[in-house]
C-alpha positions, -999 to +999 in steps of 0.1 A: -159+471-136-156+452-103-130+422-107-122+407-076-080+387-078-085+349-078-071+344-038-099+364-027-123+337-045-133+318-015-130+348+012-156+364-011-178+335-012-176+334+023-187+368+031-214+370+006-233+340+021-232+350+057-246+387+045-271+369+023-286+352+054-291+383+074-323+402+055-316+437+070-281+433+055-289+416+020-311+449+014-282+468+020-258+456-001-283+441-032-293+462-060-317+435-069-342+421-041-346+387-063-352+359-040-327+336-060-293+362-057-284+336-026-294+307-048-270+325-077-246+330-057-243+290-047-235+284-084-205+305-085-181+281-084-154+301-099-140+339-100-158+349-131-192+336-123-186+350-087-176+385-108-201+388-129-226+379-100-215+409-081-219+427-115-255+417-115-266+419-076-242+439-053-245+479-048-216+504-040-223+498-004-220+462-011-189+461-027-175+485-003-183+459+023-169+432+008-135+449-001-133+462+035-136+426+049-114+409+023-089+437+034-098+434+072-091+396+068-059+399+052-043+422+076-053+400+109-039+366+096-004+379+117-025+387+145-032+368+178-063+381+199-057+381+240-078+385+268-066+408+296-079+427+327-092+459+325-065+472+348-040+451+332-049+466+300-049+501+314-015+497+330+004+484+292-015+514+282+000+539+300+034+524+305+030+523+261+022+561+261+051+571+283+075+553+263+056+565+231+053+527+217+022+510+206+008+482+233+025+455+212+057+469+210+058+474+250+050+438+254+075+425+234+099+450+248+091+437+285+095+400+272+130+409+256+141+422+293+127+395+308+142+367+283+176+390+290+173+387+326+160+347+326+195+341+307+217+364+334+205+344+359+207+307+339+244+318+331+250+330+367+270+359+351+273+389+375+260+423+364+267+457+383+242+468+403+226+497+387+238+537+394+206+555+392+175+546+409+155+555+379+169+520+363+158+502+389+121+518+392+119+513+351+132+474+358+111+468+384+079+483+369+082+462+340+088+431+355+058+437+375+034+444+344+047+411+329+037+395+361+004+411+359-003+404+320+012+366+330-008+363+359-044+372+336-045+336+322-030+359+289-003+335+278+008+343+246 
């Protein structure tokens, strides 16, 4: 027996409506073609007339669906879209795969730097100028893709 959990009430209802005004889609996911499933599914006010709806009018495809997007919805409420360049993109990319992180990790590790190095400066302390070259390259390429993911109108 399909029992949705009582937060997912009004996510469901949600769902259901928007798929139930697209045709090609409603076929998909009904069992039943009745012209009134929509006008059923207005009358579900709560969780165990919205259950027992699905019961009656949503296939295995349907209830797939629904699941997926309750689930799909749950996991992006932490989530913040951005818009970048292609090339900006590509470059966080790469710079992510050499340092075997995930794009969002990189970011946030080039903002930590950058916050580091904004309070150096603030607090005028003096730091030793690095040894190896390869510090400097890895400082200076990541300043340079915060400029570039700064400079994309991608304020975070």
């Amino acid at each position: 027996m399909r029992r949705l959990k009582p937060e997912k009430h009004a996510a469901a209802l949600l769902y259901l409506r928007r798929a139930l005004k697209e045709p090609e889609k409603a076929k998909e996911i009904l069992v039943t073609h009745e012209a009134d499933a929509a006008a059923q599914l207005d009358g579900c006010s709560d969780l165990d007339r919205l259950n027992a709806w699905i019961e009656r009018h949503l296939n295995d495809t349907g209830w797939k669906r629904l699941q997926n997007a309750l689930n799909q919805r749950r996991c992006s409420t932490k989530l913040q879209r951005l818009s970048l360049k292609k090339s900006t993109y590509a470059a966080l990319t790469k710079l992510a795969k050499e340092r075997r992180m995930t794009i969002n990790e990189t970011v946030e590790h080039l903002l930590q730097s950058y916050e580091a190095k904004t309070l150096v400066t603030q607090n005028t302390l003096v730091t030793h100028p690095a040894t190896d070259s390869t510090e400097t390259e890895d400082v200076s390429e990541e300043m340079l893709i915060w400029m570039m993911a700064r400079s994309s109108g991608s304020d975070a």
